[in-house]
N, C-alpha and C positions, 0 to 999 in steps of 0.2 A: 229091108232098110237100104241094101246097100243099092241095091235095083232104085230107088227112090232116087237115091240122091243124084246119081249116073244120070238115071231121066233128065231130071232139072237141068244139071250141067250141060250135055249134051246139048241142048235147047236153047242155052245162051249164049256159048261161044262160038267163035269164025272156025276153029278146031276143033271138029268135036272125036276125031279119031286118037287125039294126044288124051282124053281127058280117060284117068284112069283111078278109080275108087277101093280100096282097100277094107275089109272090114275085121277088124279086131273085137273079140267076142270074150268076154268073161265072164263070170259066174251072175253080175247082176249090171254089168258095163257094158255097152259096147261102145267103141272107138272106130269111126269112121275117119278115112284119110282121101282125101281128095287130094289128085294133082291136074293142074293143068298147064297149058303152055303159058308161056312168061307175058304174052303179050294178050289174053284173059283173063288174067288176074283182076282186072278192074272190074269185068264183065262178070265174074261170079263175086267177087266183092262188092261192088255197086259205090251209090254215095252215099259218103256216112256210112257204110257199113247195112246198109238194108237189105239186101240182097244176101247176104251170108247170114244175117240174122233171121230170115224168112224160110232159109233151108235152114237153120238149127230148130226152130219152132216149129215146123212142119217134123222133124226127123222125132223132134223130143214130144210132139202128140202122140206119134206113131209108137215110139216105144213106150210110151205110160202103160198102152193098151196092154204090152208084152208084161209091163209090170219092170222095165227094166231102166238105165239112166243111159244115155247118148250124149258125146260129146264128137262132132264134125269138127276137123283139123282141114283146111286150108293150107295146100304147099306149092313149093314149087315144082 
C-alpha cells in the first residue's frame, strides 16, 4: 500500500525526492501519511479535491482485497 501511494505521488510532483509516505498498520486499519513539499500540495490535491480522492479509492480497493480499512492523510 504504501509502495502505491509513493508511486502516484512521486509521478505528480516537481519534487518527488521531498515526497515521503508513512504507514501506520493496525489490527484491521491502516493509516497512510503522505507528506510533500509546500509548493505540491495542489498537485496531489488537485481541483475540487479529485486527485486525493483518486488515491483514497485506488488505496481503499487495494485494501478491501486485504480485508482491511485505509484512511490516506495528506500533510505538510
Amino acid at each position: 500500500m504504501k509502495t502505491l501511494v509513493e508511486y502516484i505521488a512521486r509521478s505528480l510532483v516537481d519534487n518527488p525526492d521531498v515526497v515521503q509516505v508513512t504507514e501506520i498498520e493496525g489490527e484491521r486499519s491502516i493509516i497512510i501519511e503522505l507528506r510533500v513539499a509546500p509548493d505540491d500540495m495542489g498537485k496531489v490535491i488537485g481541483k475540487q479535491g479529485k486527485i486525493a480522492k483518486s488515491i483514497r479509492t485506488l488505496t481503499k480497493a487495494t485494501a478491501a482485497k486485504e480485508g482491511k480499512r485505509v484512511v490516506v492523510e495528506i500533510l505538510r
